[in-house]
Each structure stands twice: as structure tokens, then as C-alpha cells.
C-alpha positions as CSV (number, residue, x, y, z in Angstrom):
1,X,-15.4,-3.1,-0.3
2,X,-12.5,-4.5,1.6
3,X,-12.0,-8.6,0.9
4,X,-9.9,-8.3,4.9
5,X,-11.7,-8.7,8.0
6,X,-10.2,-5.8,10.4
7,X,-10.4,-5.2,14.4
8,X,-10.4,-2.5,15.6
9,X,-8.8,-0.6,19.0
10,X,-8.0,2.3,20.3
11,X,-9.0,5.9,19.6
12,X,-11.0,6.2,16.3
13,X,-9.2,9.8,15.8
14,X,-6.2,8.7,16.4
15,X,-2.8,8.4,13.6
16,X,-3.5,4.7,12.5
17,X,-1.6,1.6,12.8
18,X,-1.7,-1.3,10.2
19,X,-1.3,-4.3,12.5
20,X,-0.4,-7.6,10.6
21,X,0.4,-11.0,12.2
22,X,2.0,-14.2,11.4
23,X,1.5,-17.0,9.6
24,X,-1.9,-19.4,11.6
25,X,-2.8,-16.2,13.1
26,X,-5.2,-13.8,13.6
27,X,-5.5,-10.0,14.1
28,X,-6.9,-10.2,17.7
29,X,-3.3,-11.1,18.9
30,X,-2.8,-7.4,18.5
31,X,-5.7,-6.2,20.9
32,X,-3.6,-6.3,24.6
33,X,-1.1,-4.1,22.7
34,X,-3.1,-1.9,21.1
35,X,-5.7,-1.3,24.7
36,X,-2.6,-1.3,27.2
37,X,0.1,0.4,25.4
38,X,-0.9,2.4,22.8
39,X,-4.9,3.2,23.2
40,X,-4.5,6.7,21.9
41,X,-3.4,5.1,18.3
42,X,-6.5,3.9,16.0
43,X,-5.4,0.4,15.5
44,X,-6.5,-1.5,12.3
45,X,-5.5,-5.0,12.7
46,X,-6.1,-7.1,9.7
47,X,-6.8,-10.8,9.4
48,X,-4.9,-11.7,6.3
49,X,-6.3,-13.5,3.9
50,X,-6.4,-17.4,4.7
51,X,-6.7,-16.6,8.1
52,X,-9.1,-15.7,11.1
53,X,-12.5,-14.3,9.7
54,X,-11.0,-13.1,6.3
55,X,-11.7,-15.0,3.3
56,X,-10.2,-17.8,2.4
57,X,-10.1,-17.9,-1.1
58,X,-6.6,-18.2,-3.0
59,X,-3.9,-16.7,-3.9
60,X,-1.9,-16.5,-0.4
61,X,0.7,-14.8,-2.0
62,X,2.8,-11.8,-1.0
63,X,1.8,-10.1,-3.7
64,X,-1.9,-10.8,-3.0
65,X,-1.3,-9.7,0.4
66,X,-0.4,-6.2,-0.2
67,X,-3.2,-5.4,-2.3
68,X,-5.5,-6.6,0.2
69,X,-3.8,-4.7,3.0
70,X,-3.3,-1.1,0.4
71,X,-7.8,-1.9,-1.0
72,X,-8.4,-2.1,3.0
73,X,-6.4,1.0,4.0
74,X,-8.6,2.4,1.0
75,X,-11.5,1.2,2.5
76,X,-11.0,2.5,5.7
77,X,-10.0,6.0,4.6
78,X,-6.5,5.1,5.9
79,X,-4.0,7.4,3.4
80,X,-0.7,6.7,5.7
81,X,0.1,4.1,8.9
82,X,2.4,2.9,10.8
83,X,2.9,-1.0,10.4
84,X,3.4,-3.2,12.9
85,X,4.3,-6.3,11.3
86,X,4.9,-9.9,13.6
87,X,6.7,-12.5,11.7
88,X,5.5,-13.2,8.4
89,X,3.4,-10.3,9.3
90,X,6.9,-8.2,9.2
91,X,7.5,-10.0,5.5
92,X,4.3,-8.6,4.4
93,X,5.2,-5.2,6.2
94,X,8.3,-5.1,4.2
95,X,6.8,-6.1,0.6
96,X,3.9,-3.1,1.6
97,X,6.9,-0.7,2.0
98,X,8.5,-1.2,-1.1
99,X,5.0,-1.7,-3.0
100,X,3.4,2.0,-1.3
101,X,6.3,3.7,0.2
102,X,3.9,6.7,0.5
103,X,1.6,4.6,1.9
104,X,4.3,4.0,5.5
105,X,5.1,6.3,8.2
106,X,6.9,3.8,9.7
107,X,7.9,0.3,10.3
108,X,8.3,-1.8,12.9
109,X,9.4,-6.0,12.6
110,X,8.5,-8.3,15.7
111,X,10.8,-11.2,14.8
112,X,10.5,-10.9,11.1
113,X,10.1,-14.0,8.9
114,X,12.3,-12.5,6.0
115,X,14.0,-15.2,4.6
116,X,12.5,-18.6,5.3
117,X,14.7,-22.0,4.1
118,X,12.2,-22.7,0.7
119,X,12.1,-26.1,1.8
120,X,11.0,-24.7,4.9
121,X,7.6,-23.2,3.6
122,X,6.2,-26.5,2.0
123,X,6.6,-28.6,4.9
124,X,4.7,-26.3,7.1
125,X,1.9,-25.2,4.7
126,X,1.7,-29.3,4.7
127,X,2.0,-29.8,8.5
128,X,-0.9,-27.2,9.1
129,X,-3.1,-28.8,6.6
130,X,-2.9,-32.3,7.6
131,X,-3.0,-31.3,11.4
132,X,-6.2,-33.0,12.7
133,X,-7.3,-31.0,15.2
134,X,-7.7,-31.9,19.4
135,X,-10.2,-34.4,21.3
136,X,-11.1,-31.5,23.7
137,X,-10.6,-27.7,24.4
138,X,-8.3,-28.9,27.2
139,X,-6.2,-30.3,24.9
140,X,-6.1,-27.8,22.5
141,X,-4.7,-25.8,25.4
142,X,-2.3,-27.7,26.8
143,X,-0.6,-28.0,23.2
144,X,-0.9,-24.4,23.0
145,X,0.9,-23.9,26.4
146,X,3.8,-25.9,25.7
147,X,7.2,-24.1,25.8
148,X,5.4,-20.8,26.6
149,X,6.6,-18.2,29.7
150,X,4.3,-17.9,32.4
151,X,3.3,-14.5,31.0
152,X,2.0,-15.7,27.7
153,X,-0.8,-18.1,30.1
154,X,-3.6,-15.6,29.8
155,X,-2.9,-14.5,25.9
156,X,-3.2,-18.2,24.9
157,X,-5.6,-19.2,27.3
158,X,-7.8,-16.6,25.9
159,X,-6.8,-17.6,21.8
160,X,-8.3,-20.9,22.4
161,X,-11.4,-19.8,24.1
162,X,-11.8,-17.6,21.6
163,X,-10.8,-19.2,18.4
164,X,-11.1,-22.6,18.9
165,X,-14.6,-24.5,17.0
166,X,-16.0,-27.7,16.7
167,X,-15.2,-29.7,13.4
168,X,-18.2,-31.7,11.6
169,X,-16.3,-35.2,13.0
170,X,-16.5,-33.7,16.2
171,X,-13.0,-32.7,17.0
């Protein structure tokens, strides 16, 4: 059985696409492009491990990364996709390639996180852990509109609805 949580869109029959996101993502950011664009593709977009509803048990390695993504494409009966990989999602995309070449029709990177500063990576894993969280949901999405295009409204509007839980101290 597959350890990643996947979501699923478009046409069940159709040639599969391994969608993989970013770093405090989740694979729902993938479902607007996957109904509006390309519904005729059968869209398998994974929530990696340490992220959305996958588990959240370490390693959060690269390494552990593609052999969650290659036993969920086993899982799913998935023999060959195209990736779509956001990000560190287009890291992952690359490491999958090189790991299963057989395994790739195709690749595409949405601003690929390929070579991050290594001093980079610490004080971010840091920053996420220590972030305490918002008062209210209003909050939440006002920090999450911040510096966005008026385009982007909806997508986040709908992340934090979505995504966003009450903590045991009540933030």
C-alpha cells in the first residue's frame, strides 16, 4: 500500500500525470490545472511526505521522496507519467528522472528549486517549525494575500479555507 496520500482529477482513462508541489504544500494546488486545462489527463497529485494528509513520519529526504512517489505509481497501476513538478516539487521531478528514467514520459519544472544556498534550507525548515500559527482565519488570509496578483485571490482564498485547522492552544 502506498505510504502518499494522492488526489485525484481528470479522466480516470486518461495518460497520467504525477503532479508534485513545493515545499509547505499540498497536492490540491494542482486541482484548477488539472479541471480547467488538462481534464482529459488522469491527474495523480501526490501530497509528499511531511505534507498535507500524507504521513509525516521521517526521513524527508530526496531520496525518500522518490521511492514514495515510484511505491505510489506502483500502487496506482501507473507504469509511465508525465511529471509536473512546482519548485522543490521540480527537485524531486528531477531526482525521479534520474532514479526511473523509464518510469518519465516527460518533464516539466514550474520554477524549479534545483540548487538551494545550503544555509538556505536550515533556516527555513527552522522558520516553518517555530511559526506559531494566526489568531483567526482572517488573519491567516491576509498573510497569505500579501504580495500576491489579483489573480492568485481565489486560489489562496480557497487554501485557507480549506487547509487551515484549529491548534490545541486555540490558534
Amino acid at each position: 500500500m502506498a505510504v502518499l496520500h494522492l488526489h485525484h482529477y481528470g479522466a480516470p482513462d486518461g495518460p497520467p500525470t504525477l503532479a508534485i508541489h513545493g515545499v509547505t504544500a499540498h497536492g490540491e494546488r494542482y486541482r484548477r490545472l488539472a479541471q480547467e486545462a488538462f481534464p482529459e489527463r488522469r491527474w495523480l497529485a501526490v501530497d509528499l511526505r511531511g505534507h498535507g494528509r500524507s504521513t509525516w513520519d521521517a526521513p524527508w529526504t530526496v531520496e525518500r521522496h522518490v521511492a514514495d512517489l515510484l511505491e505510489t505509481l506502483d500502487a496506482v497501476g501507473a507504469e509511465r507519467v508525465a511529471v509536473v513538478g512546482h519548485s522543490y516539487g521540480g527537485m524531486i521531478g528531477l531526482h525521479l528522472l534520474a532514479a526511473a528514467p523509464e518510469r518519465v514520459t516527460r518533464l516539466a519544472l514550474l520554477d524549479p528549486a534545483i540548487e538551494l544556498p545550503g544555509a538556505w534550507t536550515p533556516r527555513l525548515t527552522d522558520e516553518t517549525i517555530e511559526d506559531a500559527g494566526w489568531a483567526t482565519p482572517e488573519e491567516a488570509l491576509a498573510k497569505r494575500l500579501e504580495g500576491r496578483v489579483p489573480q492568485s485571490v481565489a486560489d489562496a482564498t480557497e487554501d485557507v479555507k480549506r487547509h487551515l485547522y484549529e491548534a490545541p492552544d486555540g490558534r
